[in-house]
C-alpha positions in Angstrom: -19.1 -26.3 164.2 -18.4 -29.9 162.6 -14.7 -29.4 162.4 -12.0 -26.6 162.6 -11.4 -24.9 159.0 -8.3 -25.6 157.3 -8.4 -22.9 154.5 -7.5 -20.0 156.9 -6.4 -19.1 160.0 -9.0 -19.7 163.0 -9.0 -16.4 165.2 -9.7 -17.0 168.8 -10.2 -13.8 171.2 -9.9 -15.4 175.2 -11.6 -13.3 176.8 -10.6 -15.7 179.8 -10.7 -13.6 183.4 -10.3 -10.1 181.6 -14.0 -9.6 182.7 -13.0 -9.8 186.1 -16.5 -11.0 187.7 -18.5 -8.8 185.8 -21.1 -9.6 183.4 -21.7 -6.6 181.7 -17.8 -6.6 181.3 -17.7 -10.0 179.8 -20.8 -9.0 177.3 -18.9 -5.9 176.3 -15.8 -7.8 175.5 -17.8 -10.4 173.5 -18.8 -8.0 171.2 -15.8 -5.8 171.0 -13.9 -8.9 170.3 -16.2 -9.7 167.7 -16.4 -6.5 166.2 -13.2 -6.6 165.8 -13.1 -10.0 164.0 -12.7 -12.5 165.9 -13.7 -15.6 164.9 -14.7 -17.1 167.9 -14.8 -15.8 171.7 -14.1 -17.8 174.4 -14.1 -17.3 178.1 -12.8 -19.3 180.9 -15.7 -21.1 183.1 -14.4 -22.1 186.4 -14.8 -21.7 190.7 -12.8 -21.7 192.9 -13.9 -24.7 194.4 -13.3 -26.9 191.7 -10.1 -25.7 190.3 -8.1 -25.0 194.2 -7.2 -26.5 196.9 -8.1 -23.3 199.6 -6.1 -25.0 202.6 -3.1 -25.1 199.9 -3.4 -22.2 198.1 -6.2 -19.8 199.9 -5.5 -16.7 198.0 -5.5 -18.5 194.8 -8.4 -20.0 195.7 -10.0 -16.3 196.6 -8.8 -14.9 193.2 -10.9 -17.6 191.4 -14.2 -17.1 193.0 -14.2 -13.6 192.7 -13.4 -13.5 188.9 -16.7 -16.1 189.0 -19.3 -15.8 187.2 -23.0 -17.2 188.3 -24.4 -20.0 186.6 -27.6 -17.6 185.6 -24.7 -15.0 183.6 -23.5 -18.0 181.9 -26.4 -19.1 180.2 -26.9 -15.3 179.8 -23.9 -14.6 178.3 -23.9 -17.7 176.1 -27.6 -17.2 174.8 -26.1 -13.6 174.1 -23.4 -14.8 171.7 -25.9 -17.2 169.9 -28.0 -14.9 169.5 -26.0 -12.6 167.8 -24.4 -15.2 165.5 -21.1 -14.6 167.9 -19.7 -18.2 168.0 -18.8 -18.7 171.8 -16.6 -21.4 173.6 -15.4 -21.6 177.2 -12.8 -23.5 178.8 -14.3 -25.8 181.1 -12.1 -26.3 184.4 -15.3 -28.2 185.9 -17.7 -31.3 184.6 -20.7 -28.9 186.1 -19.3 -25.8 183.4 -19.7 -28.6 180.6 -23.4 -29.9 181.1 -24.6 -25.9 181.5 -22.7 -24.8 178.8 -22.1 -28.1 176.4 -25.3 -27.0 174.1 -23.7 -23.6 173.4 -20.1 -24.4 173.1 -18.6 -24.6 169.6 -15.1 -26.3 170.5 -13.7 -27.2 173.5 -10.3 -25.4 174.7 -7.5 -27.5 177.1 -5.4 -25.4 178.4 -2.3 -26.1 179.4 -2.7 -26.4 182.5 -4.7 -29.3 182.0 -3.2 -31.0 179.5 -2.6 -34.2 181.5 -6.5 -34.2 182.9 -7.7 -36.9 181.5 -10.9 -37.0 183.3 -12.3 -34.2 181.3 -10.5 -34.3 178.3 -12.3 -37.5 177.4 -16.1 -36.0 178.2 -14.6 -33.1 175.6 -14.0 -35.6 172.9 -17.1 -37.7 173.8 -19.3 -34.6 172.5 -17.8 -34.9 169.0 -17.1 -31.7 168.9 -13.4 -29.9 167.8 -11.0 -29.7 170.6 -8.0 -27.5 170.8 -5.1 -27.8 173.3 -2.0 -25.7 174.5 1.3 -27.3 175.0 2.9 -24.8 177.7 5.5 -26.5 180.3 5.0 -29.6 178.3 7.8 -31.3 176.2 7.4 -33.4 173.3 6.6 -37.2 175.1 4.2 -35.3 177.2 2.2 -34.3 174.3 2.8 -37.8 172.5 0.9 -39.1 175.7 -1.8 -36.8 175.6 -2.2 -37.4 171.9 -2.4 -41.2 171.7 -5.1 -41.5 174.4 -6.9 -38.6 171.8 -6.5 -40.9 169.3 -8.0 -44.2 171.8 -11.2 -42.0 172.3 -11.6 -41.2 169.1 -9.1 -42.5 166.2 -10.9 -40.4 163.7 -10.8 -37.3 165.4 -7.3 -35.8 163.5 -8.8 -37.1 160.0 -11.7 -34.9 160.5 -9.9 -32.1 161.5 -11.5 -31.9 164.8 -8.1 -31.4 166.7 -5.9 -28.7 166.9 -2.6 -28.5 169.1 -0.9 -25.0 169.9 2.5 -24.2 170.7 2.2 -22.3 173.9 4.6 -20.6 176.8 3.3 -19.9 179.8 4.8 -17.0 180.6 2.9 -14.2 182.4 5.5 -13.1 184.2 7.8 -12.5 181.4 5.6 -12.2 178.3 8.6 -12.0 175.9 8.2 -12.6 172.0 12.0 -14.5 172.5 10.2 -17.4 174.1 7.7 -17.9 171.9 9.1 -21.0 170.0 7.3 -20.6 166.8 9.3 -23.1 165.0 7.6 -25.9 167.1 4.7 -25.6 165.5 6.5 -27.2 162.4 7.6 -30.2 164.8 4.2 -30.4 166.3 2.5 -30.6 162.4 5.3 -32.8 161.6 4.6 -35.2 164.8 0.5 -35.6 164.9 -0.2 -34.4 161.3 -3.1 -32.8 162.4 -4.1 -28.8 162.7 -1.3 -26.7 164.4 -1.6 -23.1 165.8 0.0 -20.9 168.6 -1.7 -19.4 171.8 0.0 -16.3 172.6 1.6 -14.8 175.8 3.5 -12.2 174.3 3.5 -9.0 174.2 2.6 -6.9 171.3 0.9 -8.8 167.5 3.9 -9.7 166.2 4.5 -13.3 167.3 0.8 -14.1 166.3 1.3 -12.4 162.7 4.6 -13.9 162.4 2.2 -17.2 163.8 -0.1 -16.6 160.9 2.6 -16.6 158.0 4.3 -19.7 159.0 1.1 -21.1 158.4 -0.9 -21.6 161.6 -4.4 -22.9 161.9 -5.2 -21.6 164.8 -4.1 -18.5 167.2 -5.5 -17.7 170.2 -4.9 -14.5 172.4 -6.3 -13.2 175.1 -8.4 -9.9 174.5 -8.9 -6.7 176.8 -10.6 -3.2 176.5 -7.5 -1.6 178.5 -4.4 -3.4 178.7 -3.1 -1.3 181.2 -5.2 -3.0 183.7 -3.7 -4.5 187.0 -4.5 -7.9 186.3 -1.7 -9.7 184.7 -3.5 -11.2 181.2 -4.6 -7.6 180.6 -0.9 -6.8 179.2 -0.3 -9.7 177.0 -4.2 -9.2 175.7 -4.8 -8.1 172.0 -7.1 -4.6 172.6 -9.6 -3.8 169.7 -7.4 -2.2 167.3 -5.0 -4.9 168.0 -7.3 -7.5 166.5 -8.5 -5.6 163.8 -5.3 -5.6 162.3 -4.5 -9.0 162.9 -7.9 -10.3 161.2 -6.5 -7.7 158.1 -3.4 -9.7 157.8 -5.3 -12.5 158.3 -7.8 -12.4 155.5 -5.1 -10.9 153.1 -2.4 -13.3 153.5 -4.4 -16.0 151.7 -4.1 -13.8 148.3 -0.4 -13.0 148.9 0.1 -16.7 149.0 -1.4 -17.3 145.5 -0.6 -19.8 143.1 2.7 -22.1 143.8 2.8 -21.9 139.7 5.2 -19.6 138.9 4.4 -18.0 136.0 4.3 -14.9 133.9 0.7 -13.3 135.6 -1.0 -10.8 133.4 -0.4 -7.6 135.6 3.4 -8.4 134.7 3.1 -8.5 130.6 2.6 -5.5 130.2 5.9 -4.7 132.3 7.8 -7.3 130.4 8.9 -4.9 126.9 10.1 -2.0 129.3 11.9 -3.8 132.1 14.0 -6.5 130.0 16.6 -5.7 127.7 17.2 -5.7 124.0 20.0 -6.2 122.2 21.7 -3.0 120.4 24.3 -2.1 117.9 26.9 -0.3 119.9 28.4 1.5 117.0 27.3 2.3 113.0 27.5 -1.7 111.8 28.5 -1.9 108.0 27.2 -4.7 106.1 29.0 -7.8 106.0 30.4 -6.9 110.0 30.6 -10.5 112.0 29.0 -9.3 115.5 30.8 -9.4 118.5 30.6 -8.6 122.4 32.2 -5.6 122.0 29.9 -4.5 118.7 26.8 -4.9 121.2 25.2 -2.7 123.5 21.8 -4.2 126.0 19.4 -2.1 126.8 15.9 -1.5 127.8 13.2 -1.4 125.9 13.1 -5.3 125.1 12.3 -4.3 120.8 14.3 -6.3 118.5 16.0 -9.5 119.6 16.3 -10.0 123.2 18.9 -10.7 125.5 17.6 -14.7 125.7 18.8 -14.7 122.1 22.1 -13.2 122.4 24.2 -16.9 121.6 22.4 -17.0 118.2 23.4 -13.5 117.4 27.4 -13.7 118.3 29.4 -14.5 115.0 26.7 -13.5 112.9 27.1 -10.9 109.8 24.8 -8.0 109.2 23.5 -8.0 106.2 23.3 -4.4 105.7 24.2 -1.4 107.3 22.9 -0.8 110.6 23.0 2.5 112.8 24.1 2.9 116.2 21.0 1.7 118.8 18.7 0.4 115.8 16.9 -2.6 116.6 18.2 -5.7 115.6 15.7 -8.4 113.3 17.2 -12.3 112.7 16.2 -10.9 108.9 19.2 -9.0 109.3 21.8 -11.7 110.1 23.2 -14.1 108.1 
């Protein structure tokens, strides 16, 4: 994947920790998600080791490394995926996640959490290959930071539509759609005038649809096989049918856009003689009658002369005698 498409919106299924350790889990969700049209599936590579500090934050730390998988189920998994034309990415939380996986990985994902980790976001953009990041618990200067050194990596990176930044809250706790903010994505295309798009941590489609029609790039949600699952992202997660009507919306949204010419289209013409109005005697005209207002009646079908016309018909005179409702010709006025 050279760059990230900017014809339709990208659909990204995070399958993150919803595996919880298990590989036959995580291969079942990469193909559900897929099924179910995603266009890419990512997961979340990580251990504990590298991504907590156990004397600070020991049953954090425990979490982590048991929602591990090996090194062996990576390759696994990701050989999986490319083997089944399923594109896969994985955020990488460690430098040894990105030299296993770097040969499979389509994009690169930083997450919000490490937006300020410069270490590895420069080995992402080093690859070349599209990067996108979420913006949670960051404000607008944060992000200008982030962006610029983007930019002193790789100053052709946003030209090439190789980055994409997404509005995101972080809020597991309280997956509301009210704090989705969907209007910064407007400031954030406005600001870097590169790819936009929304990673969602709400509850329920309708933030990511509503995402989608203010003209996203990119969303990104996290995907589960039962969201009723203790494990918090399992009740924000998009489930199968979920994304199936998402990637519906999706793919039809394009063709309710259309043209931005507005015009008469075809299917319409044929609407246009019973839906408009004509003009109409409203009482038995004799000939020589000057027409006014009152002498006028407007009514559907459009036959005659049509109400567009109705200036060049006031003060006319008939020029013979014309019945109630007849339709009117200019070969009648004088």
């Amino acid at each position: 994947m050279n760059r990230l498409p900017n014809n339709k919106t990208l659909l990204i299924a995070e399958i993150g920790g919803n595996h919880e350790g298990s590989f036959s889990k995580a291969k079942d969700l990469l193909f559900s998600a897929h099924e179910a049209g995603a266009d890419i599936v990512k997961f979340q590579s990580y251990s504990g080791n590298g991504l907590v500090n156990k004397l600070l934050r020991p049953e954090r730390h425990k979490h982590f490394n048991k929602f591990m998988l090996t090194d062996e189920e990576w390759i696994r998994l990701a050989k999986v995926a490319v083997e089944n034309n399923i594109k896969f990415s994985s955020s990488i939380w460690d430098t040894h996640y990105l030299e296993l996986l770097d040969s499979y990985i389509c994009l690169y994902k930083v997450g919000s959490g490490d937006l300020n980790n410069f270490f590895l976001l420069e080995k992402f953009i080093l690859t070349g290959k599209p990067i996108i990041i979420s913006t949670a618990m960051s404000d607008l200067a944060m992000i200008k930071k982030v962006f610029q050194f983007i930019l002193s990596v790789d100053p052709n990176i946003v030209e090439e539509d190789r980055l994409g930044v997404l509005q995101c809250s972080a809020v597991y706790d309280n997956p509301s759609f009210h704090l989705s903010n969907l209007s910064v994505m407007e400031t954030l295309r406005e600001e870097f005038n590169c790819l936009i798009g929304y990673s969602n941590h709400a509850v329920g489609i309708n933030s990511s649809i509503a995402a989608i029609a203010m003209g996203a790039n990119i969303i990104e949600f996290h995907f589960s096989d039962d969201k009723s699952r203790s494990f918090r992202d399992h009740k924000l997660s998009f489930d199968y049918d979920d994304l199936k009507n998402i990637r519906i919306f999706r793919d039809e949204i394009n063709a309710m856009k259309g043209s931005d010419e507005k015009i008469v289209i075809e299917d319409e013409r044929e609407n246009l003689l019973e839906f408009r109005r004509g003009i109409f005697p409203s009482r038995d005209l004799p000939t020589g009658s000057k027409l006014t207002i009152d002498d006028l009646e407007f009514l559907r079908p459009e036959v005659g002369i049509s109400m567009w016309d109705l200036e060049k018909v006031l003060g006319k005179k008939v020029k013979r005698n014309i019945k109630k409702l007849e339709a009117l010709s200019f070969d009648d006025l004088e």
